[in-house]
C-alpha positions in Angstrom: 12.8 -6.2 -20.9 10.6 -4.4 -23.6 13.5 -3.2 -26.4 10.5 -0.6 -28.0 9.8 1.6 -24.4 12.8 0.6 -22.3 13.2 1.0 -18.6 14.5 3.9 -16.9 14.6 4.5 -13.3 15.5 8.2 -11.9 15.9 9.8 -8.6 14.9 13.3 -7.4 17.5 14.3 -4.7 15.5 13.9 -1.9 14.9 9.6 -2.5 18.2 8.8 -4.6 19.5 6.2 -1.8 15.8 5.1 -2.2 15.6 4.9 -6.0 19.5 3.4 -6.7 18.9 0.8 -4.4 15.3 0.0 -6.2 17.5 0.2 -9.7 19.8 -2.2 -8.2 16.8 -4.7 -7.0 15.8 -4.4 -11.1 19.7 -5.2 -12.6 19.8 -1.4 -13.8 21.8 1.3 -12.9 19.7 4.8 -11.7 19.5 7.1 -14.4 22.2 10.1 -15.1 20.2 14.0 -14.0 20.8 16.6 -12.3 19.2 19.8 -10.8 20.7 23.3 -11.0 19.9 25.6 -7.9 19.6 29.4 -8.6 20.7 32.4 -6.5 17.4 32.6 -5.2 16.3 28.7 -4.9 14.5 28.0 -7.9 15.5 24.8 -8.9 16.0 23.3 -12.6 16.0 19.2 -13.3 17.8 18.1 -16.3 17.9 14.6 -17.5 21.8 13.7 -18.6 20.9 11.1 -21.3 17.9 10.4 -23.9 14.8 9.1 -22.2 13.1 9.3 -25.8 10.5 6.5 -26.1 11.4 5.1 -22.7 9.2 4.3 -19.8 10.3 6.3 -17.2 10.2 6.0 -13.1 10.7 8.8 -11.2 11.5 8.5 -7.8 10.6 10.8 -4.8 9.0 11.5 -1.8 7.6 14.2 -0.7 9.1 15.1 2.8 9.5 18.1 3.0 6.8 18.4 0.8 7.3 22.0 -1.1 10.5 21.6 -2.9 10.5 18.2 -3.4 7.1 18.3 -4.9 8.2 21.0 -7.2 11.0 18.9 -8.2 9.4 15.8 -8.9 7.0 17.9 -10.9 9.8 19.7 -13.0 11.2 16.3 -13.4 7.6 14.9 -15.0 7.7 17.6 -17.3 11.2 17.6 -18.2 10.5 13.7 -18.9 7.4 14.4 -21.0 9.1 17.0 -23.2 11.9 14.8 -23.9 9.8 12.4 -25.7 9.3 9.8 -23.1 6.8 7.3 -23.7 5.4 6.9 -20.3 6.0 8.8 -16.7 5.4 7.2 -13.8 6.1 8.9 -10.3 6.8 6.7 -7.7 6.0 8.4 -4.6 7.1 6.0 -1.6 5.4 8.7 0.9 2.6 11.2 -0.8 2.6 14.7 1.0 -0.8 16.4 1.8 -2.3 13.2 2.1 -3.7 14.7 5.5 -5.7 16.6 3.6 -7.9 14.4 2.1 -11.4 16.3 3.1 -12.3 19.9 4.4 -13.1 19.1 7.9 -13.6 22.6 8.5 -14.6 25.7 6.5 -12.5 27.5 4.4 -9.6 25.0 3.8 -8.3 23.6 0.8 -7.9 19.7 -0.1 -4.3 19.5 -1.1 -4.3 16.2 -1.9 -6.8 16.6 -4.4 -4.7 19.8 -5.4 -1.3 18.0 -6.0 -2.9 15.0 -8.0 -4.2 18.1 -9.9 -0.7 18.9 -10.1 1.1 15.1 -11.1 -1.6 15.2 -14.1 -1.0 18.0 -15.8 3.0 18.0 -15.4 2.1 14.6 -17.2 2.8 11.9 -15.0 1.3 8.7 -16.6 0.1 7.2 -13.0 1.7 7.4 -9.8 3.4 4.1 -7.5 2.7 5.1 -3.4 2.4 3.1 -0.3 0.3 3.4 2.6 -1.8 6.5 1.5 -3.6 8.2 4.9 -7.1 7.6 3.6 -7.7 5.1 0.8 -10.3 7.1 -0.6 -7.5 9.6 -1.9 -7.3 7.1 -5.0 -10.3 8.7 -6.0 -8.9 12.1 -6.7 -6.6 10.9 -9.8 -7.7 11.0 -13.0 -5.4 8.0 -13.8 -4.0 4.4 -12.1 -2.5 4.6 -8.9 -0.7 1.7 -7.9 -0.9 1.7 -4.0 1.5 -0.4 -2.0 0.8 -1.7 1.4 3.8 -1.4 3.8 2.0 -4.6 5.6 3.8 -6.6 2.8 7.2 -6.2 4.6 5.9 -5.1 7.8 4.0 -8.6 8.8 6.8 -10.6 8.0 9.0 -8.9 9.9 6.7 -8.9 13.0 6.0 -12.4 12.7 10.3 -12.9 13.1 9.8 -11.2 16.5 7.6 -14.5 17.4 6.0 -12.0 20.5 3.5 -13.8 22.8 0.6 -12.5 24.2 0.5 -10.4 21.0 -2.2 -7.3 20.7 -2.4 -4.6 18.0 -3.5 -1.3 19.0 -4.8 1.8 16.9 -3.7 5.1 18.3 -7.2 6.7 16.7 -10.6 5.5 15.8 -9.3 6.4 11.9 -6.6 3.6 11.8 -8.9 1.2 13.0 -9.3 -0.6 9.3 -5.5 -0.9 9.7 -5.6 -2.5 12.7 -8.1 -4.9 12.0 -5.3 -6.0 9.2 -2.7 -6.6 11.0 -4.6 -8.4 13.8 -5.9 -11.1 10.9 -2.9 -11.6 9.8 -1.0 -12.2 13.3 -3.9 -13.8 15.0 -4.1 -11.5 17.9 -6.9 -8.9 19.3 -7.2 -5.6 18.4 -7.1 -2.6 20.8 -8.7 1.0 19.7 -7.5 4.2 21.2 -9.6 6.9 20.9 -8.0 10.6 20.9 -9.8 13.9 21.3 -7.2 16.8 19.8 -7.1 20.8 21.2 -5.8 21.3 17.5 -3.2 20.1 14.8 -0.3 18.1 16.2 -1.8 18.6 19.5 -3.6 15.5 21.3 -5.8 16.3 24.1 -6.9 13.4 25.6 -6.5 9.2 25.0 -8.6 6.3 26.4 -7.9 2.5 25.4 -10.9 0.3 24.3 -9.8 -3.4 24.4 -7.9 -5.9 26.7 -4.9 -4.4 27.6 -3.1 -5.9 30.9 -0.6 -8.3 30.3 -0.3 -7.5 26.2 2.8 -6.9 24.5 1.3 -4.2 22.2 2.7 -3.2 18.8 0.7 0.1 17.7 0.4 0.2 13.9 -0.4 3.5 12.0 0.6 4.8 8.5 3.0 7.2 9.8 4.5 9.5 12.5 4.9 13.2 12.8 5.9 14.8 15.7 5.3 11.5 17.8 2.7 13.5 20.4 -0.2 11.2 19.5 1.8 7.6 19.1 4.0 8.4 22.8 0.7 9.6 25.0 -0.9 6.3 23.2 2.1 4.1 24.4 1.9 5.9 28.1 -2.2 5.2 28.3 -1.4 1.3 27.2 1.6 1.0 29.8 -0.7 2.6 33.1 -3.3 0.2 31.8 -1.3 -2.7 33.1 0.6 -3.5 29.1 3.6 -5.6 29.5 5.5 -3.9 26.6 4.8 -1.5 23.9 6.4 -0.9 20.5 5.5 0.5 17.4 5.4 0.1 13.7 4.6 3.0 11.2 4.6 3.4 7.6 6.3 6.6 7.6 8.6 8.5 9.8 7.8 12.2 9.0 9.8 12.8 12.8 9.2 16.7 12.5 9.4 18.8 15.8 10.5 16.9 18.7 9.2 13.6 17.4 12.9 12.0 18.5 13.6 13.4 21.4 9.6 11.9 22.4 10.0 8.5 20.9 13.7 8.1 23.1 11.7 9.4 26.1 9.0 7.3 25.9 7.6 4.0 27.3 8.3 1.9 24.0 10.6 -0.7 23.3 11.2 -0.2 19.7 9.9 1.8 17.0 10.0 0.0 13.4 9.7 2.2 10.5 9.7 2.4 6.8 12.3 4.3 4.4 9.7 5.5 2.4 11.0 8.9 4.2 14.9 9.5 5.0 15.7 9.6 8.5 17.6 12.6 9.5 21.2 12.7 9.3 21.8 14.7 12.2 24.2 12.2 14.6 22.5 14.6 17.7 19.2 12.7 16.9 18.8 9.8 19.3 17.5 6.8 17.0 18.4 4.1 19.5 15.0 3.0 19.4 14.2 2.6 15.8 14.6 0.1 13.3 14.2 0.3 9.8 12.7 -2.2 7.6 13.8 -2.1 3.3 10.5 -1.1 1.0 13.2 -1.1 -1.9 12.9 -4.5 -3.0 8.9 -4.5 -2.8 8.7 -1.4 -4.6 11.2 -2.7 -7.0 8.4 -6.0 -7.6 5.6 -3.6 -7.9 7.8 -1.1 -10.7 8.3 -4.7 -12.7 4.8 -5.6 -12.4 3.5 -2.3 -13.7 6.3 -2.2 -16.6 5.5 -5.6 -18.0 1.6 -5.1 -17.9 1.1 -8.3 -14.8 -0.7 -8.2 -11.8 0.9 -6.1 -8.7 -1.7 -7.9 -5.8 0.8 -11.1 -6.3 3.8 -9.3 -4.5 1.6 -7.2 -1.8 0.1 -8.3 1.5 -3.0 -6.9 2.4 
């Protein structure tokens, strides 16, 4: 470990599971702070020992994203004005990624916006995984380390050893994705196409692609309220599919999202933890699994500390 800028790893409150267990996968302990809440919500990070000199990761996603995005911004800047030699935010699930273009007049592009935001609170470069459009890279004015969730994801579907194997995009947009996983697994590749009556609302789904007989895992980079992924899993079942399951990056789960992913035609749903699943014991998560990005993100914070390569410990 370098003795000039040593290692520190910290956790905002909404990924500390998240960032003690990526500690533990480096042979550190997570870093002492805290966060003061006022009367009226304003929050107010404090570290509880020096970071001077250090390089320091901060760990948080941004899920909600409003206060946790504040926070993780506080933190940068707390980080910065305590002397610290680099910041890096490690973002295991970026919020406003949607929002990558205007795709309709008068809107903002938030995630230009909050990469606006993670470069002047001073963040160094930012670690995330499975951003909704690549292109969003673009929009920082320094690195971004992207992570693929595919690294943990194919190896975990190749376990299942599932015959008559397809992969199936639930939109035209996670296509690329597809395409991926499909190399990788040596299956074909079904495309659902999706008309929406607007935002979280899905209209209308037709399959393109051989579907009867498949045992169809649907990839996509993450689920919301689960309308889109559920009427996706329905078409692929009436078209004659001999199973469905699922496998997203992450599990936003906002709305009714469990209560349609425990109604619905799938088998399974297999998720990252880049997001926390809800703590609530009325949720019914019978049908999802959750496979560790800790340790990969643990490789990736190693690689970037000690200057290497990071496309050694990812699969494409």
């Amino acid at each position: 470990m370098n003795n000039v800028h040593p290692m520190k790893i910290f956790a905002c409150r909404n990924a500390y599971e998240f960032g003690k267990n990526v500690a533990k996968h480096l042979g550190l302990e997570l870093g002492n702070s805290s966060v003061d809440v006022f009367s009226d919500g304003e929050i107010q990070p404090a570290y509880k020992e020096s970071v001077r000199g250090a390089t320091v990761f901060i760990v948080q996603s941004t899920c909600p994203p409003a206060e946790n995005l504040m926070e993780l911004l506080l933190m940068i800047d707390a980080a910065k004005r305590a002397s610290a030699h680099q910041v890096i935010a490690v973002m295991p699930y970026f919020g406003w990624a949607r929002q990558d273009r205007k795709d309709r007049p008068r809107v903002s592009i938030g995630a230009k916006l909050v990469a606006n935001l993670l470069h002047t609170a001073g963040a160094d470069m930012v670690m995330t995984c499975d951003l909704h459009a690549d292109q969003i890279q673009g929009f920082f004015d320094f690195p971004v380390a992207h992570i693929y969730a595919s690294t943990v994801f194919i190896p975990f579907l190749k376990k299942l050893n599932i015959d008559n194997l397809a992969i199936a995009s639930p939109d035209m947009g996670g296509a690329k994705r597809a395409q991926a996983y499909a190399k990788y697994l040596e299956c074909p590749v079904i495309i659902c196409h999706k008309t929406r009556a607007k935002a979280n609302v899905v209209d209308t789904i037709t399959a393109i692609g051989e579907v009867e007989g498949k045992n169809i895992i649907i990839v996509d980079d993450m689920i919301d309220t689960a309308g889109t992924l559920c009427k996706a899993a329905a078409v692929l079942k009436e078209m004659g599919a001999k199973s469905v399951r699922a496998c997203a990056t992450h599990a936003v789960l906002s709305g009714p999202a469990y209560e349609r992913i425990a109604d619905s035609v799938m088998e399974e749903v297999i998720i990252a933890n880049t997001i926390p699943l809800s703590s609530d014991p009325n949720k019914d998560k019978s049908k999802i699994t959750v496979v560790s990005m800790e340790e990969t993100f643990a490789n990736i914070i190693n690689d970037v500390y000690n200057y290497e390569s990071i496309s050694k410990d990812l699969i494409y």
